[in-house]
N, C-alpha and C positions, 0 to 999 in steps of 0.2 A: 768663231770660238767653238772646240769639243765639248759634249755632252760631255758632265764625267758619271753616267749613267747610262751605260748601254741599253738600258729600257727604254731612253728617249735617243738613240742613235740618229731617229730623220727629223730631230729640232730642228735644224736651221732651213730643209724644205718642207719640214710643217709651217714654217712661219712664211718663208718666199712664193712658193705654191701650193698653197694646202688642197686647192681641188684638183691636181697633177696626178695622174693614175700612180699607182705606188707597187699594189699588188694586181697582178691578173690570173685568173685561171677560168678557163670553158668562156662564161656569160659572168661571169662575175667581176666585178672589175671594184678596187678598193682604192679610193684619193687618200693623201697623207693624211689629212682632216679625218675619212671615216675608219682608217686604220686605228690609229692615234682616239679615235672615241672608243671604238671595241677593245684596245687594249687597255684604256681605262675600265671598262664597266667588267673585263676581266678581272683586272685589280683588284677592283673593289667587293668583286665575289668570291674571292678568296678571301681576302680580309675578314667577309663575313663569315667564312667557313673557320675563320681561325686561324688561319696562315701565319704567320710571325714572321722578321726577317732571321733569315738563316735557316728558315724549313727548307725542304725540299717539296719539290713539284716533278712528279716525273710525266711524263710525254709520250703515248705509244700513237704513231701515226706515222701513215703512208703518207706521198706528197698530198700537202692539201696545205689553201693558204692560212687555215684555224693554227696550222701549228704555229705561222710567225708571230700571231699573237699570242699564244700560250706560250712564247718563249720567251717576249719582250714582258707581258703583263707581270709576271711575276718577280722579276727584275725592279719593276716602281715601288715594288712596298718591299724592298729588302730579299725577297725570297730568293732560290735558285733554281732554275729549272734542270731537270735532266733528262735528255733526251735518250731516246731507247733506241736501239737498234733492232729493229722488230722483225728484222730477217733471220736473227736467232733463234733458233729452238725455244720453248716454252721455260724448261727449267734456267739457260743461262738469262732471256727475260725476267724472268720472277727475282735471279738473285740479284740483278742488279738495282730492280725498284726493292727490295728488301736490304741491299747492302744501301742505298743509299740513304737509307731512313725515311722514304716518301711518304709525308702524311698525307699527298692529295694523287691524284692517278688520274689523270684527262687523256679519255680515248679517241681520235677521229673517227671519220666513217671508217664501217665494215671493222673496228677495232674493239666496238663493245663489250662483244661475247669473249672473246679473249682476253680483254681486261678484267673482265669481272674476275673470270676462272683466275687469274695472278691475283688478283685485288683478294680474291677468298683465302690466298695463303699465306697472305702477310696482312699480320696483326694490327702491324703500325698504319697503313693504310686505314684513315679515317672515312674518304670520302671516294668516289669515282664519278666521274665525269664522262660523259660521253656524247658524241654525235649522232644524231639518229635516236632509234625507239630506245628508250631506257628499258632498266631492271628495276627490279626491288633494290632499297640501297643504293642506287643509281640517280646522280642530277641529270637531267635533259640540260646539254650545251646552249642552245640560242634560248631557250626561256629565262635561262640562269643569265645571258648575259644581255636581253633586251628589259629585263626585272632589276637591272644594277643599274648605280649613277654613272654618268658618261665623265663626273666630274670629280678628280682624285687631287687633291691638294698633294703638292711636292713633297717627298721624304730626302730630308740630308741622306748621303749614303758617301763614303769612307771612299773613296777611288780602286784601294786595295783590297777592298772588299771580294769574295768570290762572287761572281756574277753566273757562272753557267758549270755545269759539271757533266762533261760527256764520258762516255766508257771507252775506253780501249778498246778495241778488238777482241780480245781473250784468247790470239791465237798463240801464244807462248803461256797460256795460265787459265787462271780468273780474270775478266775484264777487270780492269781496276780506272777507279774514278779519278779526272783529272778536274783540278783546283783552276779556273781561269779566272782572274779579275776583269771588274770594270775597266781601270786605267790599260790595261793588258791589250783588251779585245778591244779597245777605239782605238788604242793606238794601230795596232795592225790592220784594222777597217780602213783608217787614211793613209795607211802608207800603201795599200794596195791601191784605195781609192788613186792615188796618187802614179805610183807604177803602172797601172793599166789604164792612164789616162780618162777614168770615167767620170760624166756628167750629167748634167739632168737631159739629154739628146738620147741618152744609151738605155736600152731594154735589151735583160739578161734573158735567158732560158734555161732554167732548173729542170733536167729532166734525170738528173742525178739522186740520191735518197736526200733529203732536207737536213735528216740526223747527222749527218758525213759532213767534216771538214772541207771535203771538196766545195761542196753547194753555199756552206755558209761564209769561209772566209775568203774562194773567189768569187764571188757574186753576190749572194744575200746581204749581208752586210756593209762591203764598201759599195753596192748600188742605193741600196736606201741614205747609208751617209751622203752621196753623191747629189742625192733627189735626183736620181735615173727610176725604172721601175722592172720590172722582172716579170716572166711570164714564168707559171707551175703546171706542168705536164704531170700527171700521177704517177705515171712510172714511164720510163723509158720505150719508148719504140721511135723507130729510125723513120719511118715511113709521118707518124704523127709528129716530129723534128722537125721535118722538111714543109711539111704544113705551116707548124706553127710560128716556122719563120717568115712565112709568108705572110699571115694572119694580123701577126704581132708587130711585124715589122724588127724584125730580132737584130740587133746592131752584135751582141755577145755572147758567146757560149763555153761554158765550160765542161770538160767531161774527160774519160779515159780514153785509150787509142781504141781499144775494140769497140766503144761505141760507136768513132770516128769510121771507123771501117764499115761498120752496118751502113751509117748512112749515108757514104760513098757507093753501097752496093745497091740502093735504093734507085737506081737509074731512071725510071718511070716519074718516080715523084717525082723527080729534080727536073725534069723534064716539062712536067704539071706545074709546078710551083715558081715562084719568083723569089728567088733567096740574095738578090742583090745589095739587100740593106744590112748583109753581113759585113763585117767590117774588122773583130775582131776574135779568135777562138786559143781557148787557152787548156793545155791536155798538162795531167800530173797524174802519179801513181806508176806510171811507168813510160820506157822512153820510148818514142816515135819512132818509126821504121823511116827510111827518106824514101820510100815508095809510097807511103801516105802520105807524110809534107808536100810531096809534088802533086800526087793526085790532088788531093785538097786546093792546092792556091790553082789547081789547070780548074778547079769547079767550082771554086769560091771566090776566086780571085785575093784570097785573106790568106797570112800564114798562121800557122798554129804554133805559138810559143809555149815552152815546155818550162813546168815550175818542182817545184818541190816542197813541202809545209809536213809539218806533224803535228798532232792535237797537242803533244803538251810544250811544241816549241816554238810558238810564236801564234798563229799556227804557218806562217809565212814567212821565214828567215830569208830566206832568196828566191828573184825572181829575174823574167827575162821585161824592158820593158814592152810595152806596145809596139812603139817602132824605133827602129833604130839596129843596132849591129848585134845580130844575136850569132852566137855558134853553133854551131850543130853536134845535135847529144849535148849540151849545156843545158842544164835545171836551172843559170840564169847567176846571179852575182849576190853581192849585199842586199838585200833592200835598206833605205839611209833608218839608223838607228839601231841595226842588226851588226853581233862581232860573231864570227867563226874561227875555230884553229881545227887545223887537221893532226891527229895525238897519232903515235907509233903505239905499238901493240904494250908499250910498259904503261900507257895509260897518262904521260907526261911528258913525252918527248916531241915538243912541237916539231910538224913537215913541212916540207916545202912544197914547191911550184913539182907536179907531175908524180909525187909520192903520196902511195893510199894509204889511208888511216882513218880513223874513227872522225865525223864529224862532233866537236862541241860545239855546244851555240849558246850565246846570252842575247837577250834584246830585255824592252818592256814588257812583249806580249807572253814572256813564259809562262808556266804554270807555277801554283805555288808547293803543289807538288801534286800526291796520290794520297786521296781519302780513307784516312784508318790506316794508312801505310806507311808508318815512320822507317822502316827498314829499304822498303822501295823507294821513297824518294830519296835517303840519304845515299844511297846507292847509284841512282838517276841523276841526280843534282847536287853538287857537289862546289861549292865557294863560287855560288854565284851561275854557273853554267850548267847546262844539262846536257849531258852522254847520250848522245841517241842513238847508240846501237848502231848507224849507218855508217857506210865505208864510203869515199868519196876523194877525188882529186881533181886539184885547182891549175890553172896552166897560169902562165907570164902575167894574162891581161887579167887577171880575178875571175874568169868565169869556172865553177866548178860543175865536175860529172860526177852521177851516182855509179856505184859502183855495185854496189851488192847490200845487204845485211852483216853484219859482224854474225851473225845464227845462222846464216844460209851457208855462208864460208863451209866447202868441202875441203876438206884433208886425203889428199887422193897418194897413201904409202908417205905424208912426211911434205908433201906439195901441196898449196893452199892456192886452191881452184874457187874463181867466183863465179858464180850461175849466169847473172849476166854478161860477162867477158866470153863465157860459150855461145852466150844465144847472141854473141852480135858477131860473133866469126859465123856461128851457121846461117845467118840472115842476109852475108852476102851471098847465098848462093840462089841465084835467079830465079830456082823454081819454088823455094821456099816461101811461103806467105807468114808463115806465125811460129816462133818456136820455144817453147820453155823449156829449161833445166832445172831439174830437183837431186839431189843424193840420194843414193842407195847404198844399203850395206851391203860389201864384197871381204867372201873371204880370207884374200890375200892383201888387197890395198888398204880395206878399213872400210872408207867409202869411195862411191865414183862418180861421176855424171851421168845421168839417163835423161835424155831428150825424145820431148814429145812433138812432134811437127806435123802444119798446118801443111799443105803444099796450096802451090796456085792454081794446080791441076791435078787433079787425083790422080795415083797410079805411075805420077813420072819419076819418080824416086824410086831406089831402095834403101836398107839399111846400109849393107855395105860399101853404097855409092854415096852417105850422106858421111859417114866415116871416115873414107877416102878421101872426100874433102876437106873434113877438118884436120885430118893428120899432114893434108897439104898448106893450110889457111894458121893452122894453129897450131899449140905447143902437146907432145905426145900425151903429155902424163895429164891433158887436160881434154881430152878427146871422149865425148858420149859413147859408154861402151856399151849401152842399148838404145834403140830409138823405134819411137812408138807414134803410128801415125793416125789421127783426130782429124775429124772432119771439121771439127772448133772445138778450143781449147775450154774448160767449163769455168765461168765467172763465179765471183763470190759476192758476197749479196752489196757490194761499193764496186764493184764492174772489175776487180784486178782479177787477176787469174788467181784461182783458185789452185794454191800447188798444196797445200797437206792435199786437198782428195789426187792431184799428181802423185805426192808421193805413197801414199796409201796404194793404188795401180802401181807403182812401182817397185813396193816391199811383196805387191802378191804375185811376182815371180823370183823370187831369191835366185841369186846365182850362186853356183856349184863349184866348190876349189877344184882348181884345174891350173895348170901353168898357162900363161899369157903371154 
């Protein structure tokens, strides 16, 4: 039977194997049992602090495993955690512990000094928390919670109740806050649990940001529902990957393609290391080149199944499963209890099998909307379903492809060019390794494509010969009329490619009317 309290998501192998490793990081290693204590005598130190259900708890931490409990603890007595994205600049930091009303502010390591400076500029912030040497005004973390009882009597809690509230991105705005329930977020933990066949056999590796949908709703999540257990890398490196799969004995991983790539380029390690207890890997955010699916299973022997999720849609609406018939370029099908319609641009007109349009999605795991944002969500979610912006088409057997952004969409004189539909004409060509498309304004077409490319060997290319091919591969009016070539393309702080700093490089050479 489900929790219907995400705070208690690993009941049933707290109870089957409470001394079963749960969490690991370095030398640290946490059973269901001493998890499930710490995140009680959390509880209960917020409680003391004054916490109420329905406050906020916001969260600034790099990978470290205090966050899983600062995300679950707060959850047992009603509250909501909200987790920061602390890759942000200072100012969009601060307005999101300030929009979301955070009465309490728990920093992990190397997070303190930082937090207090936000903690100083929001009033509402009663308390700060931190890892490591405190401030003035500042709790010290493990005293506060080796000083608390381990024993928290049960709170009823609503199913529909909000449970967790992550920010948006903010790259079309202001982050805005998304509303996720308890019923919501277990449902989508066992249908993943479910889909990606995991059990208490499987250890993940988090080397992805904790705050990011990536890490928690493939991995964190349906692994502790699972009683599997998970290893935390602090941040990403390829070379300490390939370690700690050896170390951990890593059965799963999840992460983007240019990580994938790092640690394919890692050859030494992989060479040192014994990575054979992999078994399953799973890439979202953007789609896989098939010169890394093949690299990968000639080294891993494993394929990498390609998914799709958004914070406020599930976060998991379709997926590919474990094993079995997947397609290639396929973000994968239903997952069971998930409906999708693909809408024609009047925003009603259901599509069919091979025609792009706007993906809607319903399941249990939506959101209930955006915080303080009656305009946006009636806008976002609409009788039941949510609009998510994304462009996407299904073929015969249900599996659907992402297509683009409905906002990325160029208009190149009147022709509506998708960004990815470029970069997968220019990625068949043999020497390319990596390639993004952004818009730029021209001032005869309106806008165009401009592509920024990886090569496999520096120097084999030119512009004109990368052009020539697409005018041979693809459609005229959709051909990159400049191209800019990167030694690597720059990541954004969840490992996607970073295209606003793309497109910024691209507005800072304007093109000049001239006939074409």
């Amino acid at each position: 039977m489900l929790p219907t309290n995400l705070g208690y998501l690993f009941d049933a192998p707290l109870r089957l194997q409470p001394a079963a490793p749960a969490v690991l990081q370095g030398d640290v290693i946490l059973s269901f049992e001493q998890l499930d204590d710490r995140c009680n005598r959390i509880a209960n130190a917020l409680r003391e602090l004054g916490v109420q259900p329905g406050d906020r708890v916001a969260l600034m931490f790099k990978n470290d495993y205090r966050f899983i409990e600062c995300l679950l603890a707060p959850m047992r007595i009603g509250a909501v955690p909200v987790p920061v994205n602390i890759r942000m600049g200072d100012d969009p930091v601060a307005f999101v512990v300030a929009d979301s009303d955070a009465k309490v502010l728990i920093a992990g390591p190397d997070m303190a000094s930082r937090a207090r400076q936000i903690a100083d500029r929001i009033p509402a912030v009663r308390h700060l928390i931190a890892v490591g040497t405190p401030f003035d005004r500042c709790l010290e973390y493990e005293p506060l919670v080796s000083s608390s009882s381990p024993t928290l009597p049960r709170m009823e809690i609503d199913p529909g109740q909000v449970c967790l509230q992550p920010y948006t991105s903010g790259s079309t705005g202001k982050p805005k806050g998304v509303l996720l329930t308890h019923r919501g977020q277990i449902w989508n933990a066992d249908v993943c649990r479910k889909t990606y066949m995991l059990d208490h056999t499987d250890c993940g590796l988090v080397a992805v940001p904790l705050f990011h949908k990536n890490a928690m709703s493939a991995a964190v999540k349906p692994l502790l529902l699972a009683g599997g257990s998970f290893a935390i890398l602090p941040a990403f490196d390829a070379a300490e990957v390939i370690s700690a799969i050896s170390r951990f004995k890593i059965t799963y991983i999840t992460g983007v393609p240019a990580m994938y790539k790092m640690i394919l380029a890692q050859t030494g390690a992989l060479q040192k290391h014994d990575v054979s207890s992999l078994r399953f890997a799973i890439c979202g955010s953007a789609e896989v080149p098939d010169s890394l699916l093949k690299e990968f299973q000639r080294v891993f022997g494993v394929a990498i199944a390609e998914g799709y999720g958004l914070t406020e849609g599930g976060p998991v609406p379709l997926a590919n499963v474990r094993c079995g018939l997947k397609k290639r370029g396929s973000c994968g099908r239903l997952v069971p209890g998930s409906e999708v319609k693909i809408i024609a641009e009047d925003g009603v007109t259901e599509l069919g099998p091979g025609q792009v349009g706007e993906l809607v999605v319903r399941n249990p795991g939506l959101a209930k909307g955006y915080w303080k944002l009656p305009e946006a969500t009636a806008q976002k979610f609409r009788d039941g379903w949510l609009y998510t912006g994304d462009l996407m088409r299904f073929d015969e057997d249900g599996y659907y492809y992402f297509v683009g952004r409905k906002d990325d969409m160029i208009n190149v004189a009147g022709e509506n060019v998708y960004p990815k539909e470029v970069e997968d004409v220019l990625l068949r060509h043999p020497s390319i390794q990596e390639a993004a498309v952004v818009p730029a304004q021209h001032p005869v077409k309106g806008y165009v494509p401009v592509a920024f490319i990886v090569e496999k060997r520096k120097g084999e290319l030119t512009e004109e010969e990368i052009k020539r091919f697409y005018l041979e591969q693809g459609a005229a009016y959709a051909h990159p009329r400049r191209v800019y070539f990167y030694d690597t393309l720059p990541l954004g702080g969840t490992g996607k490619i970073d295209r606003t700093l793309l497109m910024r490089a691209a507005a800072a050479e304007p093109f000049v009317e001239r006939a074409l």
